[in-house]
C-alpha positions in Angstrom: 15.2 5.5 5.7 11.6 6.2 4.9 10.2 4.2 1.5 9.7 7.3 -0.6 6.1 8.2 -1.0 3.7 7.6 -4.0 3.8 10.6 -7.0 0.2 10.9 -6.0 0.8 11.4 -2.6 0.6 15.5 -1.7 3.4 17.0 0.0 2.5 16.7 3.8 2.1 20.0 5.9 4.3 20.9 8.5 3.9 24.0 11.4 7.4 24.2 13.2 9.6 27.1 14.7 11.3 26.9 18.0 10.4 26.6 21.8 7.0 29.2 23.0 6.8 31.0 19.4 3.3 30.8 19.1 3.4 27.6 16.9 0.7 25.4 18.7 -2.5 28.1 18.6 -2.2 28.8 15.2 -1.3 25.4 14.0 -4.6 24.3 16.2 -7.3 26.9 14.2 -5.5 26.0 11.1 -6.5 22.2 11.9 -9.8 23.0 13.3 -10.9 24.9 10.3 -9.3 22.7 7.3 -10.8 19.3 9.6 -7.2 18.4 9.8 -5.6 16.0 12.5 -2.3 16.7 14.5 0.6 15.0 14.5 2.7 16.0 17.6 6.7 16.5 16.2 7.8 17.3 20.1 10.0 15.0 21.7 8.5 15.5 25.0 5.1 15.6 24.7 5.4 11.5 24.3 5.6 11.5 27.8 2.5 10.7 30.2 2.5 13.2 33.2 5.1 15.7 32.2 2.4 18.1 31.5 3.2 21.5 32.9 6.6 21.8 31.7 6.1 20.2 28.3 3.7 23.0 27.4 1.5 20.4 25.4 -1.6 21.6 23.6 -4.1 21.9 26.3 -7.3 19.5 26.7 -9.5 22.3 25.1 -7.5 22.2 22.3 -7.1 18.7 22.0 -10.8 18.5 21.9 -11.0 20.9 19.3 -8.9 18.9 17.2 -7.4 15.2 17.4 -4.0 15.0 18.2 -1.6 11.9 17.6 2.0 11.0 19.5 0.8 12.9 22.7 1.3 10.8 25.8 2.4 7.1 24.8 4.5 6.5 26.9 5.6 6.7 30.9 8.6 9.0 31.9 10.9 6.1 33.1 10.4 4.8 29.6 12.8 4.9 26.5 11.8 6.3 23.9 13.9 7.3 20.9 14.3 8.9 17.1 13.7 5.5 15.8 10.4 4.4 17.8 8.9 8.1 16.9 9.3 7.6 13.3 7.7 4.6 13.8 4.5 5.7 15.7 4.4 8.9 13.4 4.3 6.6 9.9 1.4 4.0 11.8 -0.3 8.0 12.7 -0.1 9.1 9.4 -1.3 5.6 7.4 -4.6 5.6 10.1 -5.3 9.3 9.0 -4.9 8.8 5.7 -7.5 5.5 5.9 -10.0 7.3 7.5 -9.9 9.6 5.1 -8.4 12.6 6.8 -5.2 14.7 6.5 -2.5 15.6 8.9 -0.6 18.5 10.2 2.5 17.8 11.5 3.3 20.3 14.2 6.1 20.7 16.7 9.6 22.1 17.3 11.9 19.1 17.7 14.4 19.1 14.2 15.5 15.9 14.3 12.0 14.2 14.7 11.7 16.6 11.4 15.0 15.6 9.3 14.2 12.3 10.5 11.2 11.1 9.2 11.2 13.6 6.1 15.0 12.8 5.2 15.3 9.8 6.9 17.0 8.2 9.6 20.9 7.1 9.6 21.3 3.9 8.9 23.4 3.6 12.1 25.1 0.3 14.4 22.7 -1.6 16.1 22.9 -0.6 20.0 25.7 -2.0 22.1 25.0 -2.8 26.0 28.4 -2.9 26.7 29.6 0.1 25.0 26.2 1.9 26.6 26.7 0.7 30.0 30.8 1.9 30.1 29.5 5.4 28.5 27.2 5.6 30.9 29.4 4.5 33.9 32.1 7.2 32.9 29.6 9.7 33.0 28.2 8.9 36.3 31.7 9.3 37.6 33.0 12.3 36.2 29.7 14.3 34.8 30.1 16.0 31.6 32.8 14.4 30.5 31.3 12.5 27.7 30.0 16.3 26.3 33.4 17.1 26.5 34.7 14.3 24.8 32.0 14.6 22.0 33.1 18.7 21.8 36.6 17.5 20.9 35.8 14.6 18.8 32.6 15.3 16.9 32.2 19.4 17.2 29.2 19.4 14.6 27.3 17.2 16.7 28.6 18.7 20.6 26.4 21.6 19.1 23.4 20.2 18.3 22.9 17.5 21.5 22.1 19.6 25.0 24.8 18.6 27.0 22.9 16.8 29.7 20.6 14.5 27.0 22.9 11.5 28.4 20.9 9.0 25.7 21.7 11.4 22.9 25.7 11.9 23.7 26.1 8.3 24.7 24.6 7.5 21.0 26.6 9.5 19.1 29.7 8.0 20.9 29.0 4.7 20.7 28.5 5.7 16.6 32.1 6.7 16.8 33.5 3.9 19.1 32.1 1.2 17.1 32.2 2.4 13.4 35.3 5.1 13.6 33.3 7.6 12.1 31.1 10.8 13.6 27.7 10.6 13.6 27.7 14.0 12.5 29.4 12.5 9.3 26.8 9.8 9.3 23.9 11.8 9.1 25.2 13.9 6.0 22.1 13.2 4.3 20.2 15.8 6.3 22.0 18.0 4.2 21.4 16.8 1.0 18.8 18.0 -1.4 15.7 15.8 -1.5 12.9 14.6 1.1 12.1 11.1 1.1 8.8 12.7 2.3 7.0 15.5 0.1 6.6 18.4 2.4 5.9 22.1 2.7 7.4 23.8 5.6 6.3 26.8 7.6 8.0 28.1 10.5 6.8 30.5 13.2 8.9 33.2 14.1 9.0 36.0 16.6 11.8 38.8 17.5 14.5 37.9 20.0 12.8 40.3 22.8 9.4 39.5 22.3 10.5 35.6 22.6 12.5 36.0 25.8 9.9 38.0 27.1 7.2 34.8 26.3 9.6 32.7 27.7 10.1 34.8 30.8 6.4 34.4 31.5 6.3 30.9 31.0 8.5 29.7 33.1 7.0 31.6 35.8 3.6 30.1 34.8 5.0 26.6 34.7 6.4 27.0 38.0 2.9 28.4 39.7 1.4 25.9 37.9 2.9 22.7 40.2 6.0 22.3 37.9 8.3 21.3 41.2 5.4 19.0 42.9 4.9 17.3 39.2 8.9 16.7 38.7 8.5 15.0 42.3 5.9 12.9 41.8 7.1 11.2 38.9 10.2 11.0 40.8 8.5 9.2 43.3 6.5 6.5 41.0 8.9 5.6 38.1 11.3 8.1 38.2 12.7 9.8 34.8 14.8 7.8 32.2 18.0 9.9 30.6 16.0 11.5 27.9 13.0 12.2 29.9 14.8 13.3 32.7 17.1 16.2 30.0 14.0 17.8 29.6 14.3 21.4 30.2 12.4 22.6 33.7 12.1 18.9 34.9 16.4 18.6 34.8 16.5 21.8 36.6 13.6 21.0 39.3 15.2 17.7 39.9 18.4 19.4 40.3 16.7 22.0 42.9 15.1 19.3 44.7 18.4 17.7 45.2 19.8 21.3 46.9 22.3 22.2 43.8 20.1 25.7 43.5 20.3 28.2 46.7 16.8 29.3 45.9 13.7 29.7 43.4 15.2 32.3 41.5 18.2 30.8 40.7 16.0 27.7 39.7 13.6 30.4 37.4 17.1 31.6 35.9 18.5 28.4 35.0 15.1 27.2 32.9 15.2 30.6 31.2 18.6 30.2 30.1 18.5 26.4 29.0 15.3 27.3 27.3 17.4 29.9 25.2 19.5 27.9 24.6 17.5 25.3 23.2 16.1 27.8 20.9 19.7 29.0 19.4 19.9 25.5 18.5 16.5 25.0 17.0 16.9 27.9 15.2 20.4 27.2 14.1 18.6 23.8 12.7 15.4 25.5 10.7 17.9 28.1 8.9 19.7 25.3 7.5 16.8 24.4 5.9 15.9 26.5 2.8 12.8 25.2 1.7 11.2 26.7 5.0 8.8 29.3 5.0 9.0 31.9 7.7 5.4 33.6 8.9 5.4 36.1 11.9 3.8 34.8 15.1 1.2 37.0 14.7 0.3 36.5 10.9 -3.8 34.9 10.5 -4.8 31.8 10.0 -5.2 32.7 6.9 -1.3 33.4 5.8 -0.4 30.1 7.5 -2.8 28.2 5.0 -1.5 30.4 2.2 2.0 29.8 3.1 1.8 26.4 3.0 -0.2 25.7 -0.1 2.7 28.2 -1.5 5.6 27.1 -0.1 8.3 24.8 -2.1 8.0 21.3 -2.1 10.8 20.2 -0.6 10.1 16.9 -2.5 13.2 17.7 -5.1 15.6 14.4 -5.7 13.3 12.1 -4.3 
């Protein structure tokens, strides 16, 4: 877990809500016009290349305001929970040197209960329980989602079913300690931050954010979405978190054949991308100390929001 931060330190800002909201454009004027820095909370974004269907703030915007934990690393890498905290304490320690302060923005809840909670003080990593996991899985896919389903419910419905890293994790947690990692990560739900923070997060209606999402996968996909998910597969290939991410799993799945056609593969990002957002959702209502602001509030009532909003630095 995190060292809890100094009494003088103030409660760091963060900008979340789930997938194609609206979060990014307003967190970015918010940053540009309070000189803040960004500190990317996506899992995704880390990776280099996966640009199109990653959604990442845009080079305008990224010239408009610096961003941190965009593009360190290559697809084929891993990269987990662990090494982001990491890379987001070394972010935040150079912002705070050079004077500066940061926004945390992005719509990833575990990068968020992570570092402000603090990570599980799990096993150490086990090739040989990882490599079995893994070989079971190559020959009978899903079965390690269904296993997880019957053995640790709580956390079959937070993990996508095809993040192979993520289900292999929380079943190793169980082979090796006897206990669910679900029950292992209980303090996510107890009161107290190890990190000060005020929370706002963007929020739209259910129509309006299927329609955005509608119009984004058809954007991604005229955008190159297909000929980027190939050529990564042809120099490095993806690793199995990389690889999960929603539109790349799908194109790789299309360029195998599994999809009779473009619609189908259009239909299957749209629903996995709903998906994903029940479950981001699920996590931020959990969460009281959040803020919710309407997608289309000012820049304004984002500032106000989270100079206003509760500390969720109770219990530290």
């Amino acid at each position: 877990m995190p060292d809890p931060a100094p009494a003088s330190d103030p409660p760091l800002w963060v900008v979340t809500g789930p997938t194609a909201a609206g979060k990014t454009a307003l967190a970015v004027a918010l940053a540009e016009r309070l000189g803040l820095e960004i500190v990317s909370m996506d899992s995704m974004a880390v990776y280099r290349r996966m640009d199109i269907g990653t959604a990442k703030p845009s080079a305008a915007e990224r010239v408009r305001v610096r961003h941190h934990l965009i593009d360190v690393v290559e697809p084929h890498e891993t990269f987990d929970t662990a090494r982001w905290c990491a890379a987001a304490a070394a972010a935040l320690d150079d912002i705070r040197q050079r004077g500066r302060s940061p926004l945390f923005v992005g719509g990833t809840p575990l990068y968020l209960m992570a570092f402000f909670k603090g990570l599980m003080a799990g096993p150490a990593a086990d090739p040989e329980v990882r490599a079995a996991l893994a070989a079971r899985e190559a020959a009978a896919p899903g079965s390690l989602y269904a296993e997880l389903q019957q053995r640790d419910p709580a956390a079959a419905a937070r993990i996508d079913r095809r993040d192979q890293r993520r289900l292999v994790r929380a079943l190793e947690v169980l082979q090796l300690t006897g206990r669910t990692i679900s029950e292992q990560q209980q303090h996510f739900a107890r009161a107290g931050w190890q990190r000060p923070c005020r929370i706002v997060a963007v929020r739209r209606e259910r129509d309006d954010l299927h329609e955005r999402v509608r119009r984004r996968v058809e954007a991604m996909l005229a955008s190159g979405l297909l000929a980027e998910t190939e050529a990564i597969e042809r120099s490095g290939g993806f690793s199995p978190t990389s690889g999960a991410a929603i539109g790349y799993a799908e194109c790789r799945l299309f360029l195998r054949g599994r999809f009779k056609d473009l619609a189908e593969l259009r239909n299957r990002i749209r629903r996995n991308t709903h998906q994903l957002i029940r479950r981001q959702t699920t996590w931020f209502r959990r969460l009281p100390e959040i803020v919710w602001l309407p997608a289309d509030a000012s820049v304004d009532a984002l500032a106000t929001s989270l100079q206003g909003a509760a500390s969720a630095d109770d219990g530290r």
